[in-house]
N, C-alpha and C positions, 0 to 999 in steps of 0.2 A: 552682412547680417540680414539677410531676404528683404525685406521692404526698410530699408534705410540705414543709414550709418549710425550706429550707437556710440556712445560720445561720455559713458558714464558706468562705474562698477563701482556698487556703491556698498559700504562694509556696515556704515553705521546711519540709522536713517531715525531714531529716535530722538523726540528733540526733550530734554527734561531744565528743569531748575526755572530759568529763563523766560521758558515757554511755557507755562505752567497752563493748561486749559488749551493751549492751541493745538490743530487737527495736526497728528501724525501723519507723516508718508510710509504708507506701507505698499510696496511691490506687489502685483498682480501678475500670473504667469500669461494667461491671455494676454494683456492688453487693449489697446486700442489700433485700430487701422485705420484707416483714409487715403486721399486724396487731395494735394495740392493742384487745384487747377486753374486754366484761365478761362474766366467767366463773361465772353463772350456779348453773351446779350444781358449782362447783368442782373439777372433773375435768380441771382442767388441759387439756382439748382445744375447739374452738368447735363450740360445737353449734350450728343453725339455734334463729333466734328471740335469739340471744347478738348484742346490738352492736359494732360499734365505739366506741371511745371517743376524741372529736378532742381537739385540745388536748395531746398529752401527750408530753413531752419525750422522745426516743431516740435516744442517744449510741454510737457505736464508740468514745470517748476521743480520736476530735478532731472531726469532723463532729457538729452537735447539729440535729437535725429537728424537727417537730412533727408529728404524726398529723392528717390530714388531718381531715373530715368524717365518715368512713364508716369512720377508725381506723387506717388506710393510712398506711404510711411507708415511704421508700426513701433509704437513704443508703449514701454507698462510703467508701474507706481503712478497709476489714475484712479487709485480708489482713496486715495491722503485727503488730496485737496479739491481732486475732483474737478480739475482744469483741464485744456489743451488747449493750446495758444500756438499761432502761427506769427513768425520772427518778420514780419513784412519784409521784401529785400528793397533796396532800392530799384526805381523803375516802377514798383507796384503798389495796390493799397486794399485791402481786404474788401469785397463786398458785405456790408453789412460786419458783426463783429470779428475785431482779430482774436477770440479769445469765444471757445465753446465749454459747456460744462460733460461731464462724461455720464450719459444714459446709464441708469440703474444697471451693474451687470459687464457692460462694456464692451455690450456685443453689438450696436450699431456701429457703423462706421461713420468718421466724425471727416469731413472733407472741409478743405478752405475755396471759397472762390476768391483770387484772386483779380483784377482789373488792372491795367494798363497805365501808367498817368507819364506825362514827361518829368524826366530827368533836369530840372531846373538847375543854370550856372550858378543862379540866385535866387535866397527865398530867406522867407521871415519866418520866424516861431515864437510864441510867446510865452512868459514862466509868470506862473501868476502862483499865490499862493496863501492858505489860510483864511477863507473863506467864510469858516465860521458862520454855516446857513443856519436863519434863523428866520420866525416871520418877522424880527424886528431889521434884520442885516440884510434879509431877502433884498432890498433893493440896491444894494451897493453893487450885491453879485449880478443881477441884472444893469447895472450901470459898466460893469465891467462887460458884458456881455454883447453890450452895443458897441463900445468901442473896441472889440475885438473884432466884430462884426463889419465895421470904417477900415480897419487897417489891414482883414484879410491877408495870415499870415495861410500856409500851410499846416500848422495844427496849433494847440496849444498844451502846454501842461501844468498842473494845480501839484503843487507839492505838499498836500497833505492839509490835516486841520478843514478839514472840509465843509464838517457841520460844527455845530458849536458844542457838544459836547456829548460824547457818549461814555468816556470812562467813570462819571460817578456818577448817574442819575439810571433812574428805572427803565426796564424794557421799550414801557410805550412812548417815551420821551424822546429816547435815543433815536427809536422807528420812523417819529415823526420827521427827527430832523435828518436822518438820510432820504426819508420820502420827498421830503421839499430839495433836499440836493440833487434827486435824482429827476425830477421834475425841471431844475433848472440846466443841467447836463444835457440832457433832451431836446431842449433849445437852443443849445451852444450850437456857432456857426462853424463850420468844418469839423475835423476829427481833435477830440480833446481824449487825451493820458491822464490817468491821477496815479496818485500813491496815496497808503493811509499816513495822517500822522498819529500823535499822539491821542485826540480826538477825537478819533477814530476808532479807538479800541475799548470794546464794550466791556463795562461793565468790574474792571478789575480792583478798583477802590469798592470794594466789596463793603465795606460799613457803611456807604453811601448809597451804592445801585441796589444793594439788597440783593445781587445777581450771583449764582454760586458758580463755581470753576466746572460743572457738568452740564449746563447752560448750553444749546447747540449751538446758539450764538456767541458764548464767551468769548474774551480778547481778539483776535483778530479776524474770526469765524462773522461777525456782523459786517465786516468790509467785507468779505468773499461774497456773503449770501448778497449783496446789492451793487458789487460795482467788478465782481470775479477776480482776476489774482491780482496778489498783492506785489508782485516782480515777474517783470519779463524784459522783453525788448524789442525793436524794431529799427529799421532803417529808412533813412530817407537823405538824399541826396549825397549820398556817398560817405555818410556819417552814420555809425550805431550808436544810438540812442538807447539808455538804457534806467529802465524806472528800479530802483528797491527799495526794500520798504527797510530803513533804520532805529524803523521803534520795536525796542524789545521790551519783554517783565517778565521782571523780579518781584513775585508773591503779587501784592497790592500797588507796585509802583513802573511805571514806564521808563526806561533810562534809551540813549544811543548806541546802538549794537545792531553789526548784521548778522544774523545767526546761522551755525555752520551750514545748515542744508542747505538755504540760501547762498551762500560763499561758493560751497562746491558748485549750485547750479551756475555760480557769477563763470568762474573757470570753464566749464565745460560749455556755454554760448560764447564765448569768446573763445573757444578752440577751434568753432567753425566761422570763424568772420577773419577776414584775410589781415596778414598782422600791417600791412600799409592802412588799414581804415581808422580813421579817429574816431575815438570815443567818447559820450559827454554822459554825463551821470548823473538822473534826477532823483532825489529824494527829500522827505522830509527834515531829521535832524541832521544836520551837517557834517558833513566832516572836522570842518574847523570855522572859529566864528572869536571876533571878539568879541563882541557884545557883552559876554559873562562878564568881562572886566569894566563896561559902561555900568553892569546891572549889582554888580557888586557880590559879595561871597552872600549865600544865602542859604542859611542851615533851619531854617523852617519851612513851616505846609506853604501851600500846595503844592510848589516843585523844587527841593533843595539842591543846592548847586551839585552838590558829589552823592554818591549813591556806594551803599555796601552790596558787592556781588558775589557769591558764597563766599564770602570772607575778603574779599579785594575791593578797597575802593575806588572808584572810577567816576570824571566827569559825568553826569546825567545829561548835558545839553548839545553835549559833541557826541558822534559815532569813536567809542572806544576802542574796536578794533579799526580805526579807517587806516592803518600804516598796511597791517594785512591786505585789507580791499584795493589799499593802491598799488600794492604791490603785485596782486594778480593783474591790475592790467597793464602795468609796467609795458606789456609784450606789445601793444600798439600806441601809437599818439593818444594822448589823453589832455585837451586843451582846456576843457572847460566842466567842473563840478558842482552842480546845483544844489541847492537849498532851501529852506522856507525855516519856520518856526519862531525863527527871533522878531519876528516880526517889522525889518529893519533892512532896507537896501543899503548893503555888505559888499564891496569887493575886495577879497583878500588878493594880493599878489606878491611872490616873493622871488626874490634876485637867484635864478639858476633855474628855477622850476617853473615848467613848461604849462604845469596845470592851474588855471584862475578857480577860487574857491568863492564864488559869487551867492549870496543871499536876496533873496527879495522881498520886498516889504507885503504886508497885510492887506488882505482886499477889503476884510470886517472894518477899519478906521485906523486911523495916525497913531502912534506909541511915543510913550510919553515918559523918559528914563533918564537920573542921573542932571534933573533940568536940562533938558535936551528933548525937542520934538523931531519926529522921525513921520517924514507924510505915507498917506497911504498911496499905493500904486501897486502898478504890475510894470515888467520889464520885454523890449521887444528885442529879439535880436534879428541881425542879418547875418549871412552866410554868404558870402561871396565869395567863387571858383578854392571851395571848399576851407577856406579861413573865415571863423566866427568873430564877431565883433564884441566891444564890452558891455554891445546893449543901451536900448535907450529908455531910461524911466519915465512912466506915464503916470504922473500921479491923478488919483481917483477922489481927489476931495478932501475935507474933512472932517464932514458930515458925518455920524454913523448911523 
């Protein structure tokens, strides 16, 4: 298909009900073009003598390509979300972002430089989550920051819950508190991953934010505009890692759900990664969690246990569809599936199944449920000659 392998034919791209206010993908006949290449003298721009690099995965979040021979890639629906994100492989690591936005029009060409790094037997990665930045929490997430900084993992990833709130308060509140997230992001020691959570999504308690559904930043469109897409993926040490985002809405309310355009992009990145490579899956609301049963059934505000979704009712704190989502990657090893939201270091594991459904606790402070306290921390793991470990918790205090 001239500059790359097309990996996507896509019938239905409208997202309704669920998505109420989030940015549509609509197909473009142009597209975008570029260049995967190897960036040499790391100056971010391709100098002569700099190759192409083929082989390598490049997503807008529904179209997934592969760079041709000579590094060349051309793919369209970049006028939805307004992404292009490069799938890092193993072996390499984006110069500067893995993840560009697409120039008015979409007639620049959008190139990656890639950089060289060793292929490590063994390396650490850290899941921290729920951060809830605030100027009162700001220093926990800096306390978390330094001791990332000690343990010098290969990257880290924040699942969600970032700032401390932006689904029910006003514009300039919400701005403040991705500004100070994105202030302290800035200073995070190596390469750091997020996804949104619930937290994250502007404005949709609509009697609260006073924010209407036409809003350019409405629901998920405030993550995009400060931290660019909300699901992608990348590789690193012979494992695909892969971020989605599992908060969806329903009218004024956020439940667990990955939504189809999303799904089909999950299939179609995992149709070009070799079916020997394991999988690990970070997100905010979980797949599966007991906690709801420490937290008890809860059928009032602000977040009731079950949720009505045009007419079906469905847990709100687990991802609804997760038997779907496991089920697309069935086709590779799938050993370990992440979490955040409960606030609460979680290891689910069950007798036959291959996949550990791991939660981790709160960076904002300790949770307190059911008479029962839950410390605050972050989780490290290690990877050695490609088997992940259950992780070691670092608790961060109790201070908040």
């Amino acid at each position: 298909m001239g500059l790359g392998i097309c990996h996507r034919f896509v019938s239905q791209l409208l997202l309704a009900g669920a998505l109420v206010g989030a940015p549509v993908v609509v197909p473009v006949a142009a597209g975008v073009s570029g260049v995967v290449f190897l960036d040499r003298n790391g100056d971010g721009r391709r100098s002569p003598g700099e190759p192409g690099i083929a082989g390598v995965a490049v997503s807008d979040q529904a179209d997934v390509v592969v760079s041709a021979a000579d590094g060349s890639f051309r793919i369209g629906g970049t006028d939805g979300f307004g992404f292009v994100f490069v799938s890092t492989p193993t072996g390499y690591q984006a110069v500067g972002s893995f993840w560009k936005r697409v120039p008015a029009g979409g007639a620049a060409p959008i190139d990656f430089p890639l950089r060289k790094v060793p292929v490590p037997g063994e390396f650490l990665f850290v899941h921290a989550s729920d951060t809830h930045v605030s100027a009162e929490s700001q220093p926990r997430t800096a306390r978390l920051r330094a001791l990332v900084d000690s343990i010098k993992p290969a990257f880290s990833v924040i699942t969600g819950d970032l700032v401390r709130d932006a689904l029910r308060v006003p514009e300039a509140e919400a701005t403040g508190y991705y500004e100070l997230f994105e202030a302290e992001a800035a200073r995070f020691p190596g390469p750091l991953y997020t996804v949104p959570g619930n937290h994250e999504i502007f404005g949709i308690e609509r009697d609260k934010s006073h924010a209407t559904i036409d809003h350019p930043r409405y629901g998920r469109a405030m993550y995009r505009h400060y931290r660019g897409p909300d699901y992608y993926s990348f590789n690193y040490g012979g494992i695909h890692f892969v971020g989605l985002n599992s908060v969806d809405i329903e009218d004024q309310s956020y439940y667990g759900h990955v939504d189809s355009v999303q799904a089909g992009w999950l299939v179609r990145d995992l149709a070009v990664v070799p079916a020997a490579t394991p999988v690990v899956t970070f997100n905010h609301i979980p797949f599966f969690t007991a906690v709801e049963t420490v937290n008890g059934f809860m059928d009032g505000p602000p977040a009731p246990t079950a949720i009505s979704v045009r007419g079906k009712v469905a847990f709100r704190h687990t991802v609804s569809n997760a038997g779907a989502i496991i089920a697309s990657i069935k086709g590779h090893p799938f050993p370990l599936a992440l979490g955040g939201h409960m606030h609460v270091r979680e290891q689910l594991k069950y007798e036959g199944v291959p996949t550990r459904f791991y939660q981790t606790a709160a960076v904002v402070g300790p949770s307190h449920r059911a008479d029962l306290s839950f410390p605050s921390g972050f989780v490290v793991y290690r990877i050695r000659a490609g088997q992940i470990d259950d992780g070691r918790f670092v608790p961060l205090g109790p201070d908040r």
